[in-house]
C-alpha positions in Angstrom: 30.6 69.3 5.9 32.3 70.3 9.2 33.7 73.5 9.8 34.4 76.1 13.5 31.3 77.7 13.2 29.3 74.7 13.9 30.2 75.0 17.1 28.2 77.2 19.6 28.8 78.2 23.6 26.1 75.3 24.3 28.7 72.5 22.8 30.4 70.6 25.4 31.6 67.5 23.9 33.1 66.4 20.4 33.2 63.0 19.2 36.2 62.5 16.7 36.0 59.6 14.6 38.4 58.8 12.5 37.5 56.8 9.2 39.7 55.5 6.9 38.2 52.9 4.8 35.6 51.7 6.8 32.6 53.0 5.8 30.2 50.3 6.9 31.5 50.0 10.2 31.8 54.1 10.8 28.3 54.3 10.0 27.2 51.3 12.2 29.1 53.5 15.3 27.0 56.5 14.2 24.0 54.1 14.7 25.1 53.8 17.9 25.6 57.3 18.9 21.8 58.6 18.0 20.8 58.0 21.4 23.8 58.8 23.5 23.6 62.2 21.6 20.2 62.7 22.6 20.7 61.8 26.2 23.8 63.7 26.8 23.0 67.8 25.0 25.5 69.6 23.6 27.2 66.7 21.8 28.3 66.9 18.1 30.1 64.0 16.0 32.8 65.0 13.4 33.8 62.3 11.2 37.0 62.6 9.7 38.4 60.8 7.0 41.8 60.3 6.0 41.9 60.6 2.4 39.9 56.8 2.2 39.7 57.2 -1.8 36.9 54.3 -1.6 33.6 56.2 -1.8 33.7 56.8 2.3 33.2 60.3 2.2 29.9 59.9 -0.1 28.9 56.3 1.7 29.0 58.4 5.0 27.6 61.5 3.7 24.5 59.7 2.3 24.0 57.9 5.2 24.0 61.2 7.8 21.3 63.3 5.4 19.2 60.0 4.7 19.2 59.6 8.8 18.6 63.1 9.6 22.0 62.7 11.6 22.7 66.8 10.1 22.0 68.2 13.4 24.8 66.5 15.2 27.4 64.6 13.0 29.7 66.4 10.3 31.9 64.9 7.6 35.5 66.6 7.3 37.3 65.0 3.8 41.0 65.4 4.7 43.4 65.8 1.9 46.0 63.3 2.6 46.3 60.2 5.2 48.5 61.2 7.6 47.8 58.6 10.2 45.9 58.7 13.4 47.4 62.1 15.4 47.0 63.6 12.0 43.4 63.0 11.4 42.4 63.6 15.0 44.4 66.5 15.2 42.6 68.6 12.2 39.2 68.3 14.0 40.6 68.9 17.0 43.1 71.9 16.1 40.0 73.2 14.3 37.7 73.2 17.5 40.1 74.6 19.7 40.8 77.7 17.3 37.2 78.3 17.1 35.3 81.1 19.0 33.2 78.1 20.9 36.0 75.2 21.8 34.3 72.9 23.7 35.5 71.8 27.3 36.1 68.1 25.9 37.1 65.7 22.9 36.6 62.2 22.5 38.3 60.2 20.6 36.0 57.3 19.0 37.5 54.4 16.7 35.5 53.6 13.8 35.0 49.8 14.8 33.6 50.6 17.9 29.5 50.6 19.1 29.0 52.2 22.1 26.6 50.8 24.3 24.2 53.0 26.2 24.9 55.4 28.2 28.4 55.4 27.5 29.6 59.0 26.6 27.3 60.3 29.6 29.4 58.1 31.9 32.7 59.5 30.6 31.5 62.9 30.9 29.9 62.9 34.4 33.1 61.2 35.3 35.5 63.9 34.2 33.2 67.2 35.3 33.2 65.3 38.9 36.8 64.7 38.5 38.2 68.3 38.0 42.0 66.9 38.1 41.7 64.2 36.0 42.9 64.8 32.2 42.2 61.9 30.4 39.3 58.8 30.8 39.1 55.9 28.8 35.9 53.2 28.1 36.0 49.6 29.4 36.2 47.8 25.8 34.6 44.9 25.4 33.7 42.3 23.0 30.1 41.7 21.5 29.1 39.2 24.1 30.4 41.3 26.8 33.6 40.0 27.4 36.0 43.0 28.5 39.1 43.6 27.0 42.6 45.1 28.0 42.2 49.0 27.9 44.0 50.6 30.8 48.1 49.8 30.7 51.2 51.0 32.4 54.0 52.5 30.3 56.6 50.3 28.5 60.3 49.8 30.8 62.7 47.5 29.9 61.1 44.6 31.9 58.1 44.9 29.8 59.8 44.3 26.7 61.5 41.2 28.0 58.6 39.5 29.1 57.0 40.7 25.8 59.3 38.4 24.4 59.9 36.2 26.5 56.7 35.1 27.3 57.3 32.8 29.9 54.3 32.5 33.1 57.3 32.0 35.8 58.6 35.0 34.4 56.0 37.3 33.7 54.6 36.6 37.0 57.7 38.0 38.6 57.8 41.0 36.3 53.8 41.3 37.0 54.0 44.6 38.5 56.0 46.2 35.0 53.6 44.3 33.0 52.3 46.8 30.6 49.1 45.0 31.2 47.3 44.7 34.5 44.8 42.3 35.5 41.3 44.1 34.3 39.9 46.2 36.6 36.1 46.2 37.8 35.6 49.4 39.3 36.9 53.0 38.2 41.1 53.1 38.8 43.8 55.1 37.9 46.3 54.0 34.8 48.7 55.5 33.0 47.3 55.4 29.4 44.0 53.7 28.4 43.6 52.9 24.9 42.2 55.4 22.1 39.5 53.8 20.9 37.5 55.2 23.4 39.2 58.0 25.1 38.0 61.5 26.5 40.1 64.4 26.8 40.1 67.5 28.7 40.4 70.8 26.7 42.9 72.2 29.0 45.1 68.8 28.3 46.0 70.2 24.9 46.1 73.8 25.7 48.8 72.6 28.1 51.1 70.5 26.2 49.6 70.3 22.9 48.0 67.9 20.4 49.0 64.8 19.3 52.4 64.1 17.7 51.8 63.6 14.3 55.3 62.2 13.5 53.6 58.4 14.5 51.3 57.3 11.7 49.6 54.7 13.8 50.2 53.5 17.1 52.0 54.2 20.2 50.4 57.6 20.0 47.8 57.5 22.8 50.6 55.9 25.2 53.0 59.1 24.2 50.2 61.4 24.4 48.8 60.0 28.6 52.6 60.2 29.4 53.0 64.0 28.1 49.8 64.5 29.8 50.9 62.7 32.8 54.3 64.8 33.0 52.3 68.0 32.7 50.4 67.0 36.5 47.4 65.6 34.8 46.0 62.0 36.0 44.5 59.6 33.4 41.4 57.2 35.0 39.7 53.9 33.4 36.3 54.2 34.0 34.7 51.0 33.3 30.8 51.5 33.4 31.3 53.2 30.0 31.0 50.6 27.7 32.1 50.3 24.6 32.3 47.3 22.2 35.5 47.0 20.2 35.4 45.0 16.9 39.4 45.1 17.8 41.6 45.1 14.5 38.8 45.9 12.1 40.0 49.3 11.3 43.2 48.4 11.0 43.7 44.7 10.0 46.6 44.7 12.6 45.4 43.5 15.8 42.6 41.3 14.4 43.3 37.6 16.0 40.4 35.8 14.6 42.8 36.2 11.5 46.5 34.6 11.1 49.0 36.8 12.1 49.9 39.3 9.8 53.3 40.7 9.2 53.4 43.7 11.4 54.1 47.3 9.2 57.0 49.7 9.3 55.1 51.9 10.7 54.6 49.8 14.1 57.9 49.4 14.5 59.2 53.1 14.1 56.2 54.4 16.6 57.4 52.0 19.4 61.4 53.6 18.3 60.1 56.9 18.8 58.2 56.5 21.9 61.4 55.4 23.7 63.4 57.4 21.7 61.6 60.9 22.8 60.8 60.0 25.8 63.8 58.2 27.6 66.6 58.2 25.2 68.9 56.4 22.7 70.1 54.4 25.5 67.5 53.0 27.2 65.9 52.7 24.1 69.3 50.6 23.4 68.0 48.3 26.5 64.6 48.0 25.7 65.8 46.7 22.1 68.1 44.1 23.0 65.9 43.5 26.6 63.1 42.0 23.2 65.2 40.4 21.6 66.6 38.3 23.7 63.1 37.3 25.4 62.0 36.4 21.7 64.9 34.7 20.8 65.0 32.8 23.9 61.4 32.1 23.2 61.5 31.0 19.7 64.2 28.6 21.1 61.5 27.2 23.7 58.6 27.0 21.2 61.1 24.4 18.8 62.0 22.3 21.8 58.5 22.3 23.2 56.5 21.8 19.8 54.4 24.8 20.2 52.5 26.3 17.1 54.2 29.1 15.5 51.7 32.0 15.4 54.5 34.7 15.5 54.0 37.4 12.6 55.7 36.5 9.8 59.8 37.6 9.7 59.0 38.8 13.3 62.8 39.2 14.6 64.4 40.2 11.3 61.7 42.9 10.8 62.5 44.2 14.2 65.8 44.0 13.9 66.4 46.3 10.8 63.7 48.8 13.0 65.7 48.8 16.3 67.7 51.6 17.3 71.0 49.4 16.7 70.3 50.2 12.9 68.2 53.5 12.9 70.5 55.4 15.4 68.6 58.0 16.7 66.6 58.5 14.2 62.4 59.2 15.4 
């Protein structure tokens, strides 16, 4: 089991991944790992798990002394599930108390194999890169095919077209799109996703850990912009690779499935984010700015015959979450 005094003056990376029912796939990422440890010393894995109550702690356990994985990867059984900031944070919180804390974190999603080479890329990239704070992985699918992982920050325009969903629009609101055409070489963004994300120590000395008042999302997009405020850059570095089995560790974003209706707990992360960081009233505008593109949109699909592959109560759900009905309440 994981604890401080693991770590030694010679660690200089941590690999936090965060498991919460997903045995099988958190010990096909540690597969993964066995040689990008090797290749890259001073790297330890700390699995965390969020109070899974499915056998994951012994499934993982098992499979880390049958490996001979003890060397490098720990298990840390957390009490309760408090979502995503809360499980990263307790590894985290833990290394950075300790007499050792190494110089970086990164944060690795459970349904994620990392392809080779991968974790040395990131951190080459940030000890050449002094100023930059944050770096995520280009995220891919299985057969290669990249995925969205570097995004500008939600505005008001984003949210519309969100809704909206309309090419003549969205090309005109291309430059507030939340997400950019993919980039092929290394370029700055303002978050990159956290399923493959490395983090400077010195980013959470400065302005802390992450906020454990979201359960699940929206997190990594309020922690770059804290990061971001506090003068420190955040890079997408795509020759580290990283496949992303996307939704299978949450059963939210998985769109080989039908849509699924999307949890309370989406829809108070995205209040809080605008909430916290620009206020009830543009939070006000954001709100209605969605609505209306998904009204308007709805309105098009009937007239136009398209499929319906919304998630289900979609508008009423976000309704009874918006700030119109919550107040200021994050």
């Amino acid at each position: 089991m994981y604890d401080s005094t693991q770590l030694n003056s010679l660690t200089r990376l941590i690999v936090i991944i965060l498991n919460y029912r997903t045995p099988g796939l958190t010990v096909d990422c540690l597969h993964s790992l066995v040689s990008e440890v090797q290749s890259l010393q001073g790297t330890r894995v700390v699995i965390a798990d969020n109070a899974s109550g499915d056998g994951s702690v012994e499934q993982i356990q098992s499979a880390i002394e049958t490996e001979g994985w003890g060397d490098w990867a720990s298990l840390m059984p957390l009490a309760t599930n408090g979502g995503y900031a809360f499980g990263n944070n307790a590894v985290i919180r833990m290394a950075l108390q300790s007499a050792n804390p190494p110089p970086y974190f990164l944060l690795l999603n459970p349904d994620t194999i990392v392809r080779p080479g991968a974790l040395k890329i990131l951190f080459d990239f940030m000890e050449q890169h002094p100023d930059v704070g944050i770096a995520g992985s280009r995220l891919e699918d299985p057969d290669g095919t990249p995925q969205q992982s570097a995004f500008r920050f939600h505005n008001v325009l984003s949210e519309f077209d969100f809704g909206l969903r309309l090419g003549a629009i969205s090309k005109l609101l291309s430059r507030w799109a939340v997400v950019p055409p993919i980039c092929a070489e290394v370029c700055q963004a303002d978050w990159v996703a956290g399923a493959s994300m490395i983090v400077r120590r010195e980013v959470f000395e400065s302005v802390g850990l992450l906020d454990e008042k979201y359960f699940l999302y929206f997190e990594e997009v309020d922690f770059c912009l804290r990061a971001r405020k506090s003068g420190w850059s955040c890079y997408y570095v795509p020759q580290s690779r990283v496949v992303h089995l996307v939704g299978q560790s949450s059963g939210v974003t998985d769109t080989k499935l039908p849509p699924r209706r999307i949890p309370k707990y989406w829809f108070d992360s995205r209040r809080r984010y605008f909430l916290k960081h620009y206020g009830w009233s543009y939070a006000a505008l954001a709100d209605t700015a969605w609505v209306v593109g998904f009204v308007l949109w709805r309105w098009r699909r009937v007239l136009q015959r398209k499929p319906d592959q919304d998630p289900p109560k979609m508008l009423s759900d976000f309704l009874l979450n918006s700030v119109f009905l919550k107040g200021g309440e994050v």
